[in-house]
Residue, then its C-alpha position, 0 to 999 in steps of 0.5 A: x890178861x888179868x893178874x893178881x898178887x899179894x904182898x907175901x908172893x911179892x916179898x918172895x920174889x923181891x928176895x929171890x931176885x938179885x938186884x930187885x930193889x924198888x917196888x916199880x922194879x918188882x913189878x916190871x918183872x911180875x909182869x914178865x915171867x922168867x920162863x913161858x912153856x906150853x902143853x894142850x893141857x896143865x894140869x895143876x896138883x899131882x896128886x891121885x886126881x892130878x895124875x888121873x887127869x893127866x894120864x886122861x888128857x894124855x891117853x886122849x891125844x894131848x900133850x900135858x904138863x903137871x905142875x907139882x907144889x911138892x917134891x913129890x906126886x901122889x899126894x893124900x891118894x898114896x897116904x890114904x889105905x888105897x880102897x877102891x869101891x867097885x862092885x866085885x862080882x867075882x868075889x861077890x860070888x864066893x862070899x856068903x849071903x848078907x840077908x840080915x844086912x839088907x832087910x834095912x832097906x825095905x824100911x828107907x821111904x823114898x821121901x826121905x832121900x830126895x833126888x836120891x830116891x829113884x837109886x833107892x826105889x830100884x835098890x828096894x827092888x833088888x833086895x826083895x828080889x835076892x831075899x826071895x830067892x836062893x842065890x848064892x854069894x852075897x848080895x851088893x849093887x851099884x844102888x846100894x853104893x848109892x844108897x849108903x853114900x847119902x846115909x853116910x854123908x848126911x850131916x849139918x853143920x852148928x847152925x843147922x845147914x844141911x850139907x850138899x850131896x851131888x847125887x848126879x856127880x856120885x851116881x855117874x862116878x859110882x856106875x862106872x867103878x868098874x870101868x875105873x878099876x880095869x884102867x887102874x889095872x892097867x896100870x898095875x894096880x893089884x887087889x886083895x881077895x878081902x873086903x875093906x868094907x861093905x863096898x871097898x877093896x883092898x889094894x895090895x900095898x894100899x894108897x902107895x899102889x894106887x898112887x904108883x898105877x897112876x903114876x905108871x899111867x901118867x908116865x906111859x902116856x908121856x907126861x911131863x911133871x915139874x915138881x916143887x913148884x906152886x900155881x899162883x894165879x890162873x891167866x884169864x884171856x877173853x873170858x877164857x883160862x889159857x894157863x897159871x903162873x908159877x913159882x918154880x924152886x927157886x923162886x922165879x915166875x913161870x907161866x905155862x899155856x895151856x893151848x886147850x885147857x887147865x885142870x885144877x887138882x891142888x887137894x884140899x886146905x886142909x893144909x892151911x890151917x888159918x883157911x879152915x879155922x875161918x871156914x870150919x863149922x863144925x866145933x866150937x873150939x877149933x882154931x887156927x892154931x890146931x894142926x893139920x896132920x895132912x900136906x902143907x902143900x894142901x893150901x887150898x891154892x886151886x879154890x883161892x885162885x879160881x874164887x878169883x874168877x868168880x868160881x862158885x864154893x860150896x859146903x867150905x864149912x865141913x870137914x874132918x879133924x882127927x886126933x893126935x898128939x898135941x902139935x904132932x907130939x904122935x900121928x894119927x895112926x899113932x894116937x890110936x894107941x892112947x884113944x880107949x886106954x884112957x879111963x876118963x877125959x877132961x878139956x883146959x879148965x879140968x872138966x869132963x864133958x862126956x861119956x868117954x866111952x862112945x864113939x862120938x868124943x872127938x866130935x865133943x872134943x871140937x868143942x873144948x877150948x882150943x880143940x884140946x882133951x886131955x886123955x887121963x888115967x892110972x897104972x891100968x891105963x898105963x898098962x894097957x899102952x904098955x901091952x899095945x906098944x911097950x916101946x911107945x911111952x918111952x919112946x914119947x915120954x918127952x915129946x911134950x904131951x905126954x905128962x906123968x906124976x906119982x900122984x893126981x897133983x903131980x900129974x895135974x901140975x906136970x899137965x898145967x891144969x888146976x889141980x883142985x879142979x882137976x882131983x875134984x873131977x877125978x874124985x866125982x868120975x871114981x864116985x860115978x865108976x863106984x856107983x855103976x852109973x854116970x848121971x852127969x853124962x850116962x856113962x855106964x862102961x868103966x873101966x876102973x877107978x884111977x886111984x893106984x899111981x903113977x898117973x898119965x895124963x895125954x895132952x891130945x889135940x883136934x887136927x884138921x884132917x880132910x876139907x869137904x868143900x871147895x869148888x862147884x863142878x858139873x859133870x863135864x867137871x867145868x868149874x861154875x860160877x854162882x850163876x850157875x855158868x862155866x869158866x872156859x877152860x878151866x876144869x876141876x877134880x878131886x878134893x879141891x871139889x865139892x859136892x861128893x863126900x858130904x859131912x863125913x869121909x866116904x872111904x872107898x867111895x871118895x877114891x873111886x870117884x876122885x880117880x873116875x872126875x880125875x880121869x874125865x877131867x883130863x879127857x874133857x880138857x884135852x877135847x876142848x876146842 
């Protein structure tokens, strides 16, 4: 059996353990854990792959464990808005038609989507067929799902390396959407007759709803869950994973078999905010010390441990931070209330450094000292949070990001930035809305000078949000190895993959196919021999 440890899990369990007084004790009883329990199936993580694989593996005849690092399943699945992509004839049917949305298309060329082009080929075909004719209802396709995924999740990170896009992994998961749908449905999961985007739909209750279908699923088919306690280490027997170790609540080693298979659905690192700042390659500015606004128990566990084992990673580099009060001073969703109030935005030294207009300042924002902006504006601004949410300023106002003065000085001084620098900029922004034009960075929408007090300034930060990267599975959802071989018995779904996002978040799309591996995974471990 091969064992690994650090010395953080060491000191944890020489406090827990009465009377551990000696290195030589310690490890004695590392090497015995205080409880050993058994299932055909371990499934690590209960979040939406977690369960998903679970209620799979249950479904398919074995018997399943869940070990769960929190005090609760569901995990980002439950946070998330819950959108599914499915290709929903029905509601298809009695939309109306998207012909201007579809003449884009016809001008893709097949050479520019590499193992992607056979879905755009048959998607051309499609199109030309549905312009041609006088169908009603809207026009959607499998292909077209496709299609949009790669589009969306193309991207490079700051030195130029492309990110990987699994077209097999995606096209297999999207192709049987439906089929995911119905057994969510199973499981009581609802959905609204609107769209949530060109593709996804709108579970009632969202995130919640979804997560409590699979919940329903895990617990009719019997599953046990053990919450609040943490995998450490995979058990390796003969080139094979037959079980974890694991830190139950109260600090003691448990070891759990698994007489077929060990499926890893511990999420993301986007918890563990130093494994993202040694990873990340996506701003220039972002450091360990921005939050997270995701799962602590998000720590990247399920990578580390299977790395061990010589577990391929993949596209570590990407992921996606999201802008909030700094340190947590407001969520994200939150944050939405500050984000277009704001007249002009400056970074630690005072500085603008962008067209605050566009959609693209957070991306900017990665690049700025210590991923900070500081969102500035006048009464207008003021006034304009004010209608959004009239309880939100006082509610906030000493929560540590939200600075005010009288004047541009008070508010500079309040901020801790450099007053002379920072009237100097406002003074140059007030020029450029006068002028109808910005030739620092081509701004050309204002919305009004800041020169009437009092003054705000929003002290706003880039959290890590989601993490694209992580193992490399095939699809059989075996986890590789560099060589391209697969470790036995060790199976992997969900965020703590790779391959299936890209360099951007792919809402509904990202859901489908976390609940479509999650499931298989499960299914796969439980017809193991």
């Amino acid at each position: 059996m091969k064992r690994f440890f650090n010395l953080i899990l060491t000191s944890i369990l020489c406090l827990a353990l009465a009377g551990c007084s000696s290195a030589e004790q310690t490890t004695e009883i590392l090497d015995e854990p205080v409880a050993k329990t058994s299932a055909d199936v371990i499934v690590v993580g209960g979040g939406g792959a977690g369960l998903a694989a679970a209620a799979g593996a249950a479904e398919s005849g074995a018997s399943v464990i869940i070990i769960e690092a929190a005090g609760f399943t569901g995990g980002a699945a439950m946070t998330s808005g819950g959108h599914m992509a499915m290709l929903n004839e029905e509601m298809n049917a009695a939309a109306e038609r998207n012909d201007e949305d579809l003449y884009k298309y016809l001008d893709y060329q097949e050479e520019d989507f590499n193992e992607w082009a056979p879905s755009l080929t048959i998607l051309k075909q499609q199109v030309t067929q549905y312009l041609a004719s006088d169908q009603k209802g809207r026009f959607d396709s499998v292909e077209r799902m496709i299609v949009d995924h790669y589009i969306k999740g193309k991207g490079m990170d700051l030195d130029g390396n492309e990110v990987s896009q699994d077209y097999e992994l995606v096209k297999e998961a999207l192709e049987n959407n439906w089929e995911i749908f119905t057994w969510l449905q199973s499981g009581g999961m609802e959905i609204k007759d609107t769209f949530y985007n060109v593709h996804a739909n709108n579970p009632v209750d969202g995130g919640v709803g979804l997560a409590n279908a699979l919940k329903n699923l895990a617990n009719k088919a019997e599953v046990e869950i053990i919450l609040e306690t943490r995998a450490i280490e995979l058990i390796e027997e003969d080139g094979k994973v037959v079980g974890v170790i694991a830190l139950n609540k109260e600090g003691n080693e448990v070891e759990y078999r698994a007489e077929k298979g060990v499926v890893l659905a511990t999420g993301s690192f986007s918890g563990n905010t130093e494994m993202c700042a040694e990873y990340q390659r996506i701003g220039t500015g972002l450091t360990a010390n921005n939050a997270s606004n995701n799962f602590a128990s998000n720590q990247g566990d399920g990578i580390v441990m299977a790395q061990r084992l010589g577990a391929e990673l993949r596209d570590m580099q990407f992921m996606m931070t999201v802008l909030k009060g700094y340190q947590g001073g407001c969520t994200l969703s939150q944050s939405g209330i500050i984000t277009g109030k704001q007249q002009l935005v400056v970074n630690q030294e005072a500085k603008r450094f962008g067209d605050e207009s566009k959609g693209t300042l957070s991306a900017l924002i990665n690049n700025q000292p210590n991923g900070l902006a500081y969102y500035v504006g006048d009464s207008k601004m003021i006034e304009a949070i004010n209608a959004a949410d009239e309880d939100f300023l006082e509610e906030k106002k000493d929560n540590g990001f939200l600075f005010f003065g009288d004047s541009l000085e008070e508010a500079a001084q309040a901020a801790g930035l450099d007053s002379d620098v920072f009237i100097e900029t406002v003074t140059q922004f007030n020029q450029a809305v006068q002028n109808g034009k910005d030739e620092e960075f081509g701004r050309e929408d204002f919305n009004g000078e800041v020169n009437e007090g009092p003054y705000l300034i929003a002290k706003m930060e880039m959290a890590y949000h989601l993490t694209y990267g992580g193992l490399v599975i095939d699809n059989e959802t075996h986890v590789l190895k560099e060589d391209g071989s697969w470790i036995p018995g060790l199976y992997a779904a969900g965020d703590v993959t790779s391959g299936f996002e890209g360099a951007a978040h792919q809402s509904g799309d990202c859901l489908s196919i976390v609940v479509y591996y999650g499931k298989a995974a499960g299914q796969n471990a439980a017809q193991a021999k």
